[in-house]
Steps between C-alpha positions, in 0.01 A plus 500: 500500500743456186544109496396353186418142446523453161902573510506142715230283376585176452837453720553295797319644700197510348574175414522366857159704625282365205639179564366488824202751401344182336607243710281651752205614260529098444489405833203706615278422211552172581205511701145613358450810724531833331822705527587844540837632353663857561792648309603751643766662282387337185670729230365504125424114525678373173874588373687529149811342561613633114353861658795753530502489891530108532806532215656755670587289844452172300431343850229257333817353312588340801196437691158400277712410167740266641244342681296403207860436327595215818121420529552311857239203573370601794113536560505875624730614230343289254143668600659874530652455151192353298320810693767753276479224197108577522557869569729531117237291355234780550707816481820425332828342539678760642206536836604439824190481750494682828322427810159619448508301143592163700259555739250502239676250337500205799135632687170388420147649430397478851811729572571854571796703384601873619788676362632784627731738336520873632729618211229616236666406160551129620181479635355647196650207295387246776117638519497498079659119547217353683242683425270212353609299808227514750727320755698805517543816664725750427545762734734814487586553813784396759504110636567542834133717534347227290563230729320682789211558288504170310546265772365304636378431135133493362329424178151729531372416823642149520850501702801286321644298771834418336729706337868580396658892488817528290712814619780574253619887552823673342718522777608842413572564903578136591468566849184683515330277306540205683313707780278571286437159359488335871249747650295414206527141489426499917203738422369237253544255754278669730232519249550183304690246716435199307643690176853411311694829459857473271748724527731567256877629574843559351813353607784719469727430835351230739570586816292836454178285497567354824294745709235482208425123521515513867213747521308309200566168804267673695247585352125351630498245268467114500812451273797730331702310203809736358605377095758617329711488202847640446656489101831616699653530858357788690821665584444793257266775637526722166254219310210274537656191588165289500179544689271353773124466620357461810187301487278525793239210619661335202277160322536218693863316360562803278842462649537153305378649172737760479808344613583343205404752229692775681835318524436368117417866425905597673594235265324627197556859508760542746872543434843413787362518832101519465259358767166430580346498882160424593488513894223511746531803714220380691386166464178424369250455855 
């Protein structure tokens, strides 16, 4: 596997997954219970956007920056973006967090963390990261196998009843890896019904994912929401044209959360012809 984080951190689409990342870290630790949460492709968990790979594409230009630039007033934005104000206050100005560094960021005491990341030198960074974070486990080895051997989830001998698996792989064989991804998620089902799995996607031509999100309709769960966010129109299958995730036995109105911070997030860092969607696939039982 070649894909390299670092040479997008920052750009719309991270922007649209950690947006909804913590919107649902909010939502579940809105109640007292403790919470499980799995990464499963979690990279080095923290980015320098002044780092020679994120100048190189400059993607964080258009994606992080200019959100802080247009600074929208919405409560999910305004909650992702004091998470990255809070993130430069500790390690710099030019940090961008990843997943695993949210996670951390929006969970509580009475919470559990895994990371996985299979490619050693990222994981390496990730392990030294969190090392003084008793929360957290890192673990080098692929997702996919984590999630049969982490879930249903368990903090010594007590079981976690409620949890939320974030599945964000490179897409290096589109394709394959939505296979990959679905088999995975309906495995998880199997073992952890009552868990939240998001899936993370690119949007390059739309009527590609049509097959995709009809197989993610069925899988055996109580509700399937689809959100996405275009910065352009997805005619152009050479480029990222914007990004979606499917959200599975998604919080109970998450719907009506995200609504309005994805189409202020089309406004904010899109440019001519950029859209925002959030659709039930299957409505919540």
């Amino acid at each position: 596997m070649n894909y390299r984080h670092a040479f997008h951190a920052g750009n719309h689409a991270d922007v649209l997954k950690h947006v909804v990342l913590l919107a649902l870290c909010d939502a579940l630790t809105a109640k007292p219970a403790p919470l499980f949460a799995l990464d499963t492709h979690a990279g080095r968990g923290r980015y320098r956007l002044r780092a020679d790979a994120a100048l190189r594409t400059g993607e964080a230009d258009e994606g992080i920056e200019r959100l802080l630039a247009e600074d929208p007033r919405v409560p999910a934005i305004t909650r992702y973006l004091a998470a990255v104000r809070a993130c430069r206050k500790a390690h710099g100005n030019d940090a961008y967090p990843g997943s695993p560094w949210l996670l951390a960021h929006a969970l509580r005491e009475q919470d559990r963390i895994a990371c996985c990341e299979i490619q050693p030198a990222e994981s390496a960074v990730l392990a030294e990261g969190f090392e003084h974070d008793r929360r957290v486990r890192v673990l080098p080895t692929d997702g996919y196998a984590a999630m049969r051997s982490l879930l249903p989830p368990r903090d010594g001998d007590a079981r976690i009843g409620r949890g939320l698996v974030l599945i964000d792989p490179p897409y290096e064989t589109q394709l394959a890896e939505f296979d990959d991804a679905l088999a995975a998620i309906r495995e998880g089902l199997r073992r952890f019904p009552q868990g939240v799995f998001a899936l993370w996607y690119p949007i390059k031509l739309r009527r590609t994912l049509g097959p995709f999100q009809r197989r993610a309709a069925d899988l055996p769960a109580k509700s399937v929401l689809v959100s996405e966010l275009l910065v352009r129109p997805d005619d152009s299958p050479l480029r990222m044209n914007g990004s979606g995730l499917v959200v599975v036995n998604a919080p109970w109105k998450f719907d009506a959360a995200l609504t309005p911070a994805l189409a202020a997030l089309a406004g904010a860092i899109g440019g001519k012809g950029a859209s925002s969607r959030v659709q039930w696939l299957r409505g919540p039982e």
